[in-house]
C-alpha positions as CSV (number, residue, x, y, z in Angstrom):
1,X,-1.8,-39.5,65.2
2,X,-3.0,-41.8,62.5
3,X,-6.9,-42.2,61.9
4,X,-7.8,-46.1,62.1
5,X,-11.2,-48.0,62.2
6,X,-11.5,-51.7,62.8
7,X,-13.6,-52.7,59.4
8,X,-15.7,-56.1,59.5
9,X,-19.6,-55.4,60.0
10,X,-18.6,-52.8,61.8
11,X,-20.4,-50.1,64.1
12,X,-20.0,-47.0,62.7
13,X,-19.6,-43.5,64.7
14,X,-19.1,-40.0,63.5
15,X,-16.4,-37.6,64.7
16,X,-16.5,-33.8,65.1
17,X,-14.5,-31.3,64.9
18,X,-14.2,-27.6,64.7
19,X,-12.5,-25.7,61.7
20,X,-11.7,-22.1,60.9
21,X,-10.6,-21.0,64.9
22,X,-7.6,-18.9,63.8
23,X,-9.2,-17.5,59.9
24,X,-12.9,-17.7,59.5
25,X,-14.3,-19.2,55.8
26,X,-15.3,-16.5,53.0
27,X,-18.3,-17.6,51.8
28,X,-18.7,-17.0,47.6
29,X,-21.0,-14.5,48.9
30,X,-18.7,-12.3,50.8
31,X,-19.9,-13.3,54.1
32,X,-17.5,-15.0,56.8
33,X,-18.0,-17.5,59.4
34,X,-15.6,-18.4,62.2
35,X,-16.0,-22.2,64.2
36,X,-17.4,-23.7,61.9
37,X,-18.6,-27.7,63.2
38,X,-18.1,-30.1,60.7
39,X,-18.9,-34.0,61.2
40,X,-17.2,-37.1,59.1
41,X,-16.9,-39.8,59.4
42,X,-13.6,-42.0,58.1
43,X,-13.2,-46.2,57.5
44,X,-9.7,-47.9,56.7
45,X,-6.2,-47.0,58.1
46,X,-4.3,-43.9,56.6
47,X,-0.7,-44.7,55.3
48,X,2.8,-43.6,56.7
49,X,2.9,-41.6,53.3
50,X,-0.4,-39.9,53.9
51,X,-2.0,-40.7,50.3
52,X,-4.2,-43.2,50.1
53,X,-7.2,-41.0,51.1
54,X,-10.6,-41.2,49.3
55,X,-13.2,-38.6,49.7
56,X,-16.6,-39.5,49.0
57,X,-19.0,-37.1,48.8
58,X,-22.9,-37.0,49.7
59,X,-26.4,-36.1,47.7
60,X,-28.6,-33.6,48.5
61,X,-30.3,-35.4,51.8
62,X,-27.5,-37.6,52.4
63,X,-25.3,-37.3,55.6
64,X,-21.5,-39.0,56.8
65,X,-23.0,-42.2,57.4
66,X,-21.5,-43.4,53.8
67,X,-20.9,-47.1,55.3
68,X,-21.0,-49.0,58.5
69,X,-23.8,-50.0,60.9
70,X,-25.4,-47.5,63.4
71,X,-25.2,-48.6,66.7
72,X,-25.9,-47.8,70.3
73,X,-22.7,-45.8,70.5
74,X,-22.9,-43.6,67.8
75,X,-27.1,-43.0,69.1
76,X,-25.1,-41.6,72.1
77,X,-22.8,-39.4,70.1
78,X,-25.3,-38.1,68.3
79,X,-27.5,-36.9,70.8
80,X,-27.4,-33.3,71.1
81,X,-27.7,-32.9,67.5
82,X,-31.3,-33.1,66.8
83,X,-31.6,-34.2,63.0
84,X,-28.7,-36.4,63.2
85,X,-30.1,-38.3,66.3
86,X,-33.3,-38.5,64.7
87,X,-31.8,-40.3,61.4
88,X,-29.9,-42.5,63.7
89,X,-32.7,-43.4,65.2
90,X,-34.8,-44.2,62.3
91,X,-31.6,-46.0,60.8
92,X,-30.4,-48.2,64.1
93,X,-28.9,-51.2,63.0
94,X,-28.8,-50.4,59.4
95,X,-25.8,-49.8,57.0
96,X,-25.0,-46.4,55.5
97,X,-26.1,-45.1,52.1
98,X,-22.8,-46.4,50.2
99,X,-21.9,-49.3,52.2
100,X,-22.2,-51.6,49.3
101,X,-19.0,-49.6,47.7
102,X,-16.6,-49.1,51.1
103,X,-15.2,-52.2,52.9
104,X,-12.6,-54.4,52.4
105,X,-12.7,-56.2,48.8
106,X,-15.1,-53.7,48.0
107,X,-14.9,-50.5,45.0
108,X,-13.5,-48.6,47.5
109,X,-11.5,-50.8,49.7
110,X,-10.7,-50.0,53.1
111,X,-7.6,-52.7,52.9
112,X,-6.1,-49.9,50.6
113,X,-7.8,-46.7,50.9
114,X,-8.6,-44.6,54.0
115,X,-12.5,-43.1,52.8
116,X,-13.4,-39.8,54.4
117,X,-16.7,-39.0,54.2
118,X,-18.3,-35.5,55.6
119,X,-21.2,-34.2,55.9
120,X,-21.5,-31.2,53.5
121,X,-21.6,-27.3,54.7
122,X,-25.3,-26.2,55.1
123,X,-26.4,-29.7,55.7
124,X,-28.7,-30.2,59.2
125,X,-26.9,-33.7,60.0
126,X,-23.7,-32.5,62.1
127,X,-22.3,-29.7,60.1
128,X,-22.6,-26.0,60.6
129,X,-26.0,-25.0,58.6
130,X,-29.3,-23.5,59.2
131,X,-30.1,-25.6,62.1
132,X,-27.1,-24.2,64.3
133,X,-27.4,-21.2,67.0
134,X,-25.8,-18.3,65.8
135,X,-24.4,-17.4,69.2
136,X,-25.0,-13.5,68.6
137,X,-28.4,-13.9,69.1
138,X,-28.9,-17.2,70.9
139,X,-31.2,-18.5,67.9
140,X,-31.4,-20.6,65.5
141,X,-29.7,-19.0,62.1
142,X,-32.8,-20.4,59.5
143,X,-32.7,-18.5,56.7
144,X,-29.8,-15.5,58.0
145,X,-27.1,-18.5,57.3
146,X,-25.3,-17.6,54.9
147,X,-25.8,-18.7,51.5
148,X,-23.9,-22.1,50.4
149,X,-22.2,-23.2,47.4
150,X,-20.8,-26.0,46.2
151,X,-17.4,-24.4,46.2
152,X,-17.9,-23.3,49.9
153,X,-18.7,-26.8,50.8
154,X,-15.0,-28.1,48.8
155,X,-13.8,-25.1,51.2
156,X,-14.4,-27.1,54.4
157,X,-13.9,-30.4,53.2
158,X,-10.7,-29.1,52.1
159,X,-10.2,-27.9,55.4
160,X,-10.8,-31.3,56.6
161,X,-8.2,-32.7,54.9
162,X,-5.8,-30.8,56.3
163,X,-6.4,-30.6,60.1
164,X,-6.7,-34.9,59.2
165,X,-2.7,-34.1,57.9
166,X,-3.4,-36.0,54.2
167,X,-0.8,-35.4,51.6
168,X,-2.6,-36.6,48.3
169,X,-6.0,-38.2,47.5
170,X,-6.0,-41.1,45.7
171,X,-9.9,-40.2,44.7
172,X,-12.9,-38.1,45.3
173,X,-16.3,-39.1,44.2
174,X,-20.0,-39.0,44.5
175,X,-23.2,-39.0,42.9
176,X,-25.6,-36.2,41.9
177,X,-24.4,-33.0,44.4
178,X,-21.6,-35.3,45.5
179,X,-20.6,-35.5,41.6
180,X,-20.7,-32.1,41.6
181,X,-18.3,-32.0,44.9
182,X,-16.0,-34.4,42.9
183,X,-15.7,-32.0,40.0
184,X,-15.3,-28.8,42.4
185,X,-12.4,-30.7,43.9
186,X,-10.4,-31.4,40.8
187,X,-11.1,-27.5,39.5
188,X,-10.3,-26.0,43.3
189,X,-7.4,-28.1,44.2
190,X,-6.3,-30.7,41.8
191,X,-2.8,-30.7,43.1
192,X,-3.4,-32.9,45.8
193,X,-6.5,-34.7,43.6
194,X,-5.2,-38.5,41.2
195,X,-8.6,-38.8,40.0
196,X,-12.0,-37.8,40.7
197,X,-15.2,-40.6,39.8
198,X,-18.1,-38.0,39.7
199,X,-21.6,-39.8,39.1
200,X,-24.8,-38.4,37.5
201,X,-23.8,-34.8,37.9
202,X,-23.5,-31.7,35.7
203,X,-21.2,-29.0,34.9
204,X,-23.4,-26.3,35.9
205,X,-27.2,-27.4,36.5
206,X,-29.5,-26.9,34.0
207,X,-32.9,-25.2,33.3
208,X,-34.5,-28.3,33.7
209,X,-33.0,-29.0,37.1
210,X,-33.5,-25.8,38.2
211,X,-37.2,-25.9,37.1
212,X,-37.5,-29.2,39.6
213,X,-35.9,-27.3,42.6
214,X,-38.3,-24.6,42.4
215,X,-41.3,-26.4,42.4
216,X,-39.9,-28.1,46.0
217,X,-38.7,-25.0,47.5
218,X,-42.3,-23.1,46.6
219,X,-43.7,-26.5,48.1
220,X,-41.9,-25.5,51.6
221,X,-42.4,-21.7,51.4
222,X,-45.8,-21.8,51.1
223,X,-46.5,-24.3,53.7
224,X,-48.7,-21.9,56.3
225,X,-46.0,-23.5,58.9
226,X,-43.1,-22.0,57.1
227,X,-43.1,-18.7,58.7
228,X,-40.4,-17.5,57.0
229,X,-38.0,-20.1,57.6
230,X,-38.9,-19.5,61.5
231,X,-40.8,-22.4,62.3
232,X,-41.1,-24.1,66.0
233,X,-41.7,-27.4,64.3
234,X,-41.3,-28.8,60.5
235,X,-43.4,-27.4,58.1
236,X,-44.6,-31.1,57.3
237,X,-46.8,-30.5,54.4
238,X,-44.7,-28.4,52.3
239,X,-41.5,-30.4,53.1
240,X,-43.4,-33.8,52.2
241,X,-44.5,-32.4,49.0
242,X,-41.4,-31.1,48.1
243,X,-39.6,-35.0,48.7
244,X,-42.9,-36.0,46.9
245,X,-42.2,-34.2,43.7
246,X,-38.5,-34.6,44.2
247,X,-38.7,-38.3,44.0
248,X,-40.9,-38.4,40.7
249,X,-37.5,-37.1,39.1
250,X,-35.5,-39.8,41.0
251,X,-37.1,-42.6,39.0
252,X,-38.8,-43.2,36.0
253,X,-41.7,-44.2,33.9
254,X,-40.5,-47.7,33.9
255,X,-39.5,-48.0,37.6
256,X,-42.4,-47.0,38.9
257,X,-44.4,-48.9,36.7
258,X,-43.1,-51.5,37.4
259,X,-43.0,-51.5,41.2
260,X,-46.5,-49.9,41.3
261,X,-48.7,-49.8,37.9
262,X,-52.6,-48.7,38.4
263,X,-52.3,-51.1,41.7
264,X,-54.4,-50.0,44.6
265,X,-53.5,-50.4,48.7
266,X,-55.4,-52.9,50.0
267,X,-55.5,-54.1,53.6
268,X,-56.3,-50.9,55.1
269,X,-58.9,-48.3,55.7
270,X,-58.0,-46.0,52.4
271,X,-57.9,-49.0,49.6
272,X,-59.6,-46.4,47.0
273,X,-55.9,-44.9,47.5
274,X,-53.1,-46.5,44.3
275,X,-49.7,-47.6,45.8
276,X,-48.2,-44.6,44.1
277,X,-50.2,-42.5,46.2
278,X,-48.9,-44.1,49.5
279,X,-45.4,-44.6,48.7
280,X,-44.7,-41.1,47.3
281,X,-47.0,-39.8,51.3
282,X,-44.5,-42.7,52.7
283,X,-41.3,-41.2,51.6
284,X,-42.3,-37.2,52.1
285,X,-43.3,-38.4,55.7
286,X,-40.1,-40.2,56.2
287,X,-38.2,-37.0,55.2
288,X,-39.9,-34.5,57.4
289,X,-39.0,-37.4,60.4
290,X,-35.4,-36.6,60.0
291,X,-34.5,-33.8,58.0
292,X,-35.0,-29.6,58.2
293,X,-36.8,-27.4,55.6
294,X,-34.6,-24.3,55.9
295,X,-31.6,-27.3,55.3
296,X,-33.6,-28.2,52.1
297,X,-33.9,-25.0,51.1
298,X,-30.2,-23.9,51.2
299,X,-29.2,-27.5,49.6
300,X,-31.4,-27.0,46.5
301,X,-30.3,-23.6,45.9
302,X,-26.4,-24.7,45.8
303,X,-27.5,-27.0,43.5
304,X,-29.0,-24.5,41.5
305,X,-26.1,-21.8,41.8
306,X,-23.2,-24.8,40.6
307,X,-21.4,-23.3,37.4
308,X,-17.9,-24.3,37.0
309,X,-17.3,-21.1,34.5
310,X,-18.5,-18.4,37.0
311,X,-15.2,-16.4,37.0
312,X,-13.5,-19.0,35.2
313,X,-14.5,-19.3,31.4
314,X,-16.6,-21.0,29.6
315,X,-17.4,-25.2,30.3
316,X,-14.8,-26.2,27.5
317,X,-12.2,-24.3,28.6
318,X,-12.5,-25.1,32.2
319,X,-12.9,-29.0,32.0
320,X,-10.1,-28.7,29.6
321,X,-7.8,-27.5,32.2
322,X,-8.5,-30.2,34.7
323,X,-5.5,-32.7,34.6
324,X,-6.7,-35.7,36.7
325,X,-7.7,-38.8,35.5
326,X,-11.6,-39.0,35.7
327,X,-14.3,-41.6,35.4
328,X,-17.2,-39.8,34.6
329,X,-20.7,-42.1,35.6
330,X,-24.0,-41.2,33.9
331,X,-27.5,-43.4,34.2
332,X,-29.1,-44.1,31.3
333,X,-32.6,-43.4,32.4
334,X,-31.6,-40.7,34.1
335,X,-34.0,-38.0,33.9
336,X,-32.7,-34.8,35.8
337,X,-28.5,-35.5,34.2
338,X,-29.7,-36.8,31.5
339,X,-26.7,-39.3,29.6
340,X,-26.3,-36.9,26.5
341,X,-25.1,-34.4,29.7
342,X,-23.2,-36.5,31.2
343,X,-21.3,-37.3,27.7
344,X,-20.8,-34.1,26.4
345,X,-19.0,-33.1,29.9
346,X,-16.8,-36.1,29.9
347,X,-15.9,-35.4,26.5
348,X,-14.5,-31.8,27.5
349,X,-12.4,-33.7,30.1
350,X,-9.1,-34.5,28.4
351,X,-8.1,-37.7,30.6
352,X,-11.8,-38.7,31.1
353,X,-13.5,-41.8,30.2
354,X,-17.5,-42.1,30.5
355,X,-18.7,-44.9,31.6
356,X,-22.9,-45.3,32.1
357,X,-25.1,-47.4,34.4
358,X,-28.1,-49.1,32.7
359,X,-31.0,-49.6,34.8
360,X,-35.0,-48.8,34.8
361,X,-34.5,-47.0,38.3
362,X,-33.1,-43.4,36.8
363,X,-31.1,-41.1,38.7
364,X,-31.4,-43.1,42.3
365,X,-29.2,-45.7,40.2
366,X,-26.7,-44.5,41.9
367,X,-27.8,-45.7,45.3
368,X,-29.1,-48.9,43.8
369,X,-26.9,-50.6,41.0
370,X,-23.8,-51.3,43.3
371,X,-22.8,-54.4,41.1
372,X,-22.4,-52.3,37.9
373,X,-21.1,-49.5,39.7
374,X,-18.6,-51.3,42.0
375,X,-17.5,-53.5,39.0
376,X,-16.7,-49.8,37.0
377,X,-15.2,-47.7,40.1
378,X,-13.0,-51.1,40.7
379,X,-11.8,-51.1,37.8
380,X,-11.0,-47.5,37.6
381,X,-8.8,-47.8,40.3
382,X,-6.8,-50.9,39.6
């Protein structure tokens, strides 16, 4: 049975299903896990040949919803999931995080392409993670899931693919952990991989990166609320911090003083308070409304254990092996992939090209400059 979607301004809904019934998944780690939920969502008609599928992959808080309007009916499907009902419902009526790149006519267009997008292993929006019961002891897992990796999450989506019967991808891309995704695919199973479009991602995440995750995760843990990853409800203050200081690596200098400068609030009861103040409370407040520590936690530490040469090699001879055509995406302003990253990986790519995205935004680029970065993905895959 062929997966089709009716594409205009469309309502989007996500699909479940169950994977690993007959083998469970071998973590990186060694441990297993059998029935493992996994939600997608898919946009465009799949071909009698089976190979016109694109997989995009999501960012760190990112779910399915990649395009498409939220609707009543998907706020139905969605309601026995708590984070994913809760984003809905903050989101109703609006379009999904990539929609500016997947439609008809668009970078990715549905009138050639069928676009797959699932929400990642460990993730709180669908997919089995922290947030699930483990059925052994009728509990939440929190912090006894096992640990994730990048490659664990290619595992399932992998997975995916098959119980959706595709042959060949024509692409797989993303930005920041999705880049990562992208590269992960090419490495793991190129054979069924044309071209991966990776965006602001690394090879294996640096000391720099690294140094930003801990400061979010020690935001979280030592939240009084935290308990240990055992919580009854969010641990608000350590998971807004953690977004908070997150986000000053998302922009810039230049963005933010642009959009905010030395201004102060005004109209309300705290105008000794500058914008910066309020938007950086605004978006850790937002976060805590719709997503789950723990979920944060395991997210930012399989960013911090991606390394395309464990077991391999070393980066050069690894990238050097990958076959596929790639467009490899870095921001100039970027501040946690910096460009001179993103070049130096490209360049160990043998059919890569680099493109870059100039804007004063920094690494959120990604999810803002859709006219420079639908005008290079289109042109990629002409």
């Amino acid at each position: 049975m062929r997966e089709t979607f009716a594409i205009t301004e469309f309502e989007t809904t996500t699909k479940f299903v169950e994977l690993f019934k007959d083998e469970p998944l071998k973590f990186d780690n060694g441990e297993k896990l059998s029935n493992i939920k996994v939600a997608y969502q898919t946009y465009g008609i799949l071909n009698d040949e089976r190979t016109n599928a694109v997989l995009i992959c999501h960012a760190l808080t990112g779910n399915a919803h990649a395009a498409g309007i939220i609707g009543d009916a998907e706020i139905g499907i969605s309601k026995d999931n708590e984070f994913l009902s809760k984003y809905n419902k903050m989101y109703l009526g609006k379009p999904g995080w990539w929609n500016q790149m997947i439609g008809p006519g668009k970078a990715f267009d549905t009138d050639k392409y069928f676009v797959i997008c699932s929400n990642v292993l460990g993730s709180c929006y669908g997919t089995a993670g922290p947030t699930d019961i483990n059925h052994s002891t009728g509990e939440k897992y929190n912090q006894t899931f096992p640990a994730v990796t990048v490659r664990d999450m290619v595992k399932v989506q992998k997975k995916l693919i098959e119980y959706l019967n595709i042959n060949r991808m024509k692409a797989v891309s993303g930005g920041s952990l999705g880049g990562m995704q992208a590269l992960e695919w090419a490495i793991m199973y190129g054979d069924i991989v044309d071209s991966i479009i990776p965006i602001a991602a690394s090879a294996a995440h640096s000391a720099w990166a690294m140094g930003i995750n801990r400061a979010s995760r020690l935001a979280i843990k030592n939240d009084a609320d935290f308990r240990n990853g055992n919580y009854k409800n969010q641990p608000y203050k350590g998971l807004s911090l953690a977004r908070q200081i997150a986000m000053q690596s998302y922009r810039t200098y230049f963005s933010f003083e642009e959009k905010f400068g030395r201004r102060k609030v005004s109209g309300n009861k705290n105008e000794s308070q500058f914008e910066i103040e309020s938007y950086l409370e605004y978006q850790g407040s937002k976060l805590v409304d719709r997503f789950d520590a723990n979920t944060y936690l395991y997210l930012s530490e399989a960013l911090d254990s991606h390394d395309i040469t464990l077991g391999r090699g070393d980066t050069a001879d690894v990238l050097g092996e990958i076959k596929q055509r790639a467009l490899w995406i870095g921001i100039n302003t970027d501040v946690i992939y910096p460009k001179e990253e993103q070049v130096k990986i490209a360049g160990m790519i043998p059919n890569a090209e680099y493109a870059e995205i100039t804007s004063p935004h920094g690494h959120d680029a990604f999810l803002i400059e859709f006219d420079q970065l639908g005008k290079l993905v289109s042109r990629f895959l002409s």
